[in-house]
N, C-alpha and C positions, 0 to 999 in steps of 0.2 A: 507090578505096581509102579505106576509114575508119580516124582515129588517132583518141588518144585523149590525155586533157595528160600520163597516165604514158608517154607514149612518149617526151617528151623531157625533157630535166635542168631541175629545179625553178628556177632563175635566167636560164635563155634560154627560155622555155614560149612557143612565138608563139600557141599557144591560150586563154593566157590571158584576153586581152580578151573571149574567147566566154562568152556568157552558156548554162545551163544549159537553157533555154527554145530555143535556137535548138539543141540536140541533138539526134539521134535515140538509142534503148537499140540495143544490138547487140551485135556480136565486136566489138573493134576489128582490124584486118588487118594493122596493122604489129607492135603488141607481144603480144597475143592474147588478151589479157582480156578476160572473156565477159561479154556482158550490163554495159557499163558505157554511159556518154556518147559518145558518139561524131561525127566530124566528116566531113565528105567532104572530102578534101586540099584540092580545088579552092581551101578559101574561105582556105588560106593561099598565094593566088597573090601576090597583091600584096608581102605582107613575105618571100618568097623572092627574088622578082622584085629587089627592094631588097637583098636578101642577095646574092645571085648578084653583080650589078651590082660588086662589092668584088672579083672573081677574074675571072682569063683563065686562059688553056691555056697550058701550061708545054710544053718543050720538052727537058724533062730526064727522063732514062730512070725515076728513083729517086724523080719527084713523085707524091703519093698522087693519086687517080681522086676528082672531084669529092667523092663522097660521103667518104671518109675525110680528106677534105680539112678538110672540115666539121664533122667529127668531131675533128678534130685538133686544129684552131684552137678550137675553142666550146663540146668536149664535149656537141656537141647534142642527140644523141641519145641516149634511156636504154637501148636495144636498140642493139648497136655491130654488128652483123653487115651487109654493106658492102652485100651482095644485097638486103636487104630495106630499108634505107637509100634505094639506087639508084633501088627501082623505086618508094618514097616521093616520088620527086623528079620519077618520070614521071611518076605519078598527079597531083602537084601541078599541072604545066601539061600536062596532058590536052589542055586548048584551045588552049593557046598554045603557039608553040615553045620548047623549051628555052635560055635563053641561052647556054649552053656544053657542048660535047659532053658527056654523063655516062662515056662511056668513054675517055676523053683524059685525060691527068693536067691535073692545076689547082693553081694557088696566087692567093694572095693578091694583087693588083695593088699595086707601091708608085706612089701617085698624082703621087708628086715623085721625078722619074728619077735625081736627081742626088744625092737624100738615102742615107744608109748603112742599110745594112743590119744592125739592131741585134737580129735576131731572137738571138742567140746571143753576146748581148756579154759578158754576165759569166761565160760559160764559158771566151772569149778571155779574156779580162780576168785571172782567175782562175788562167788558164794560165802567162799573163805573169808573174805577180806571184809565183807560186811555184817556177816552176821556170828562167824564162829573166833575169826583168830584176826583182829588189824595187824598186828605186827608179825607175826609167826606163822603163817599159813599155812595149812596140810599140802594144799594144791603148791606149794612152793617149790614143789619138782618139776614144775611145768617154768621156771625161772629162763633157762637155758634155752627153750623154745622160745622165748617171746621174747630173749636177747639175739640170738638170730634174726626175728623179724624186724627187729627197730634195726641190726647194722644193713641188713640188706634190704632194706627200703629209705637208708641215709640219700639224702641230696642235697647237693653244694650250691648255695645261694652268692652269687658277685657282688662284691661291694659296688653300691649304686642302684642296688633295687629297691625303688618304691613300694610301701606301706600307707597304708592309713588306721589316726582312730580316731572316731565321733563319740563325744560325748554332750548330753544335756545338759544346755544352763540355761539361766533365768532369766536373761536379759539380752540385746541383738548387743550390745559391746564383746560379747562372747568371755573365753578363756583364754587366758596367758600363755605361751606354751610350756611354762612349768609347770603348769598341772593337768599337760596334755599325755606324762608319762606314767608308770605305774605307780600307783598310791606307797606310801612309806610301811614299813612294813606293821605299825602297831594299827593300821588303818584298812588292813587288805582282807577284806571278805574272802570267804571258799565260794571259789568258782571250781568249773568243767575239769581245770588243771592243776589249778593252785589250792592248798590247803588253809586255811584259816590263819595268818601271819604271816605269809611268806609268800611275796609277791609276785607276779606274771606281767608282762607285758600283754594285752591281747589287741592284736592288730585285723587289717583285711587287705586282701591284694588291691581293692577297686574303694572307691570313695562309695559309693552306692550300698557296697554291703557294710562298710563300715557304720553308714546312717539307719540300714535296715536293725544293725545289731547290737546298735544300744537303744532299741525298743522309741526312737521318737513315734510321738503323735502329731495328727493336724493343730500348728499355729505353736509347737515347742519351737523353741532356737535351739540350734546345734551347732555346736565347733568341729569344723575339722581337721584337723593335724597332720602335714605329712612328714614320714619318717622315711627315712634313705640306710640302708646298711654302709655300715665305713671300713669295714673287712669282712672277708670270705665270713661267710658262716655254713655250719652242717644243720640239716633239719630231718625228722622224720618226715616221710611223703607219706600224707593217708587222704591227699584231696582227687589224687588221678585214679583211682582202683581201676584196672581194667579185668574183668573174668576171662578166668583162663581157658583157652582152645585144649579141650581135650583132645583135638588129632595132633597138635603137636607135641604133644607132651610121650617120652620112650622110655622114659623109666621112674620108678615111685611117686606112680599117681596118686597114692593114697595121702602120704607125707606133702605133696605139693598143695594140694586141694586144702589139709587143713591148716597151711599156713594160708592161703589166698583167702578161706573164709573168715579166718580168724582177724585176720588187715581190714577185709571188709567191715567184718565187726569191732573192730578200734574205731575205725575212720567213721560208722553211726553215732557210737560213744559219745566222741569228742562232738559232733555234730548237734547233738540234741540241745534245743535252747536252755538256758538258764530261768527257771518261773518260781514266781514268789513263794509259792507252795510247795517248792522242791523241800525233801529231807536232804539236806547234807550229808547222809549217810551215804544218800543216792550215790554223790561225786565219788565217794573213795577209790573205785577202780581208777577212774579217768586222771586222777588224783596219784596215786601208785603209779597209771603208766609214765605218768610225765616224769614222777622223780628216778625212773628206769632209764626213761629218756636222757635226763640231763646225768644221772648216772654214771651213764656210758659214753658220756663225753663231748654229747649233739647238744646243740642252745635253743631247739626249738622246737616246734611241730606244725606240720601246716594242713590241713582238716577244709572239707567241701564246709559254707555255710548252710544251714538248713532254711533260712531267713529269708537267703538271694539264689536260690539254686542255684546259678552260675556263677555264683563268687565263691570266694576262699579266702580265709580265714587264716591265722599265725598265733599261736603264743609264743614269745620269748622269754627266759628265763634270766634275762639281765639286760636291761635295756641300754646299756654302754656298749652295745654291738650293732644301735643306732640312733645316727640322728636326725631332731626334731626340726623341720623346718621352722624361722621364728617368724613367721606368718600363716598361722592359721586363719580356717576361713568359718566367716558361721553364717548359717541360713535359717530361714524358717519356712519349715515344714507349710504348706501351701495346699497340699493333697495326698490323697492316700488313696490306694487303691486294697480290695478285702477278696482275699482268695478264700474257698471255705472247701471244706470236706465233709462231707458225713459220716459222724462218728457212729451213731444208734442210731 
């Protein structure tokens, strides 16, 4: 069988290392593009070989068949159809026997028998915290896990890096910049991070997502404020997630995978807009993480916007770790532009 590197997702590519010289032109056979580069499966024996070696046969009726197994964990494949998947993985060890049945369900092997199973912790977690226990969770064994992921996803911000934040007012004279920082604490709504009294700074790397994400419309004035850091600060990093190459990974894929998904799913969390018809209850996780965050010793968090795809986002937990340029500027909104989706 011939693939081709569109067959699989541009951050796991095991064809990458193939140079263009060692191709033949053809169909390729897995995703069907004609006349492109082409590989004979064979020559990714050895980093399947290595991939495999991470999974055993499960014994549970509801576990996905090798191939959606792979799929599931890695997003591997850019064609998800499970048949042509499957017989991808024959083609691969042609020569050799397959390491684990293709028709048998599969998972992940945990290499340490005795370690927890955290594929699905901040959905427990998340469970706890809103509906069964705020303060004393069952899931609070999963603590230690999610303090590993906030110290190793910590990053060090230089004093001198620009911020922005836009807020609406009433008038083109704008806002002072005293009341371009965080509200006083008997004044501070629950947002994404902050609980009901106790205040956040919430910033944006770019002037643009700052104006997306406090909600102006066509013909508001908005202030914008820029803020500068005046010492090193640490922050959680949840705005770059990159998914993990499953060929490079040589020992405890299982453990790796569900810290990577779990980061992913913080960095949605924090991501999701603030609407008037939120339940407050909603925030509690995102609410919990941050006071883990600042917890353990970090001033911040910095989070993709969902507003500006390409922008990002900041809360700070004390805003004496920056300051406020005293010229702010303010605009009026002029035009909008209306991106839509189909929901139903």
């Amino acid at each position: 069988m011939d693939c081709c590197r569109k067959c699989f997702q541009g951050h796991a590519n095991p064809l990458a290392a193939q140079t263009d010289e060692t191709a033949d032109i053809g169909n390729c056979d897995l995703c069907g593009i004609p006349n492109t580069n082409v590989w004979d499966a064979e020559v990714l024996l050895d980093q399947f070989s290595a991939l495999l070696s991470h999974y055993e046969t499960s014994d549970e009726g509801a576990a996905p068949s090798l191939a959606e197994a792979l799929q599931g964990d890695w997003r591997l494949f850019a064609h998800r159809a499970t048949p042509q998947a499957t017989a991808f993985l024959r083609a691969v060890f042609a020569d050799e026997p397959v390491p684990l049945p293709l028709d048998r369900p599969a998972r992940l092997r945990r290499e340490n028998a005795a370690a927890t199973d955290h594929s699905n912790a901040w959905a427990r977690f998340t469970e706890d915290l809103m509906h069964r226990s705020r303060y004393f969770p069952a899931a609070a064994s999963n603590l230690e896990f999610f303090e590993q992921i906030v110290t190793s996803r910590a990053r060090r911000v230089k004093p001198g890096v620009t911020f922005f934040r836009a807020r609406v007012c009433e008038t083109p004279d704008g806002l002072p910049p005293s009341q371009m920082s965080m509200p006083p604490a008997p004044l501070a709504t629950a947002g994404r991070a902050n609980p009901i009294g106790i205040p956040h700074l919430y910033l944006a790397r770019e002037p643009e997502t700052s104006i997306r994400e406090c909600r102006a419309v066509q013909h508001h004035f908005v202030t914008v404020a820029e803020f500068k850091t005046t010492a090193p600060i640490r922050v959680l990093g949840l705005d770059d997630f990159s998914p993990l190459d499953p060929f490079e990974i040589e020992n405890d894929a299982a453990s790796r995978l569900d810290a990577a998904r779990t980061i992913e799913r913080l960095g949605r969390e924090l991501q999701r807009p603030v609407r008037p018809t939120d339940n407050e209850v909603e925030y509690v996780p995102t609410q919990w993480l941050a006071s883990l965050v600042q917890h353990l010793g970090l001033d911040g968090i910095l989070y993709s916007s969902s507003l500006h795809p390409s922008g990002t986002n900041a809360v700070l937990f004390d805003d004496g770790l920056v300051a406020v340029d005293p010229n702010p500027k303010t605009y009026e909104i002029t035009a909008m532009t209306l991106d839509r989706r189909l929901v139903s």
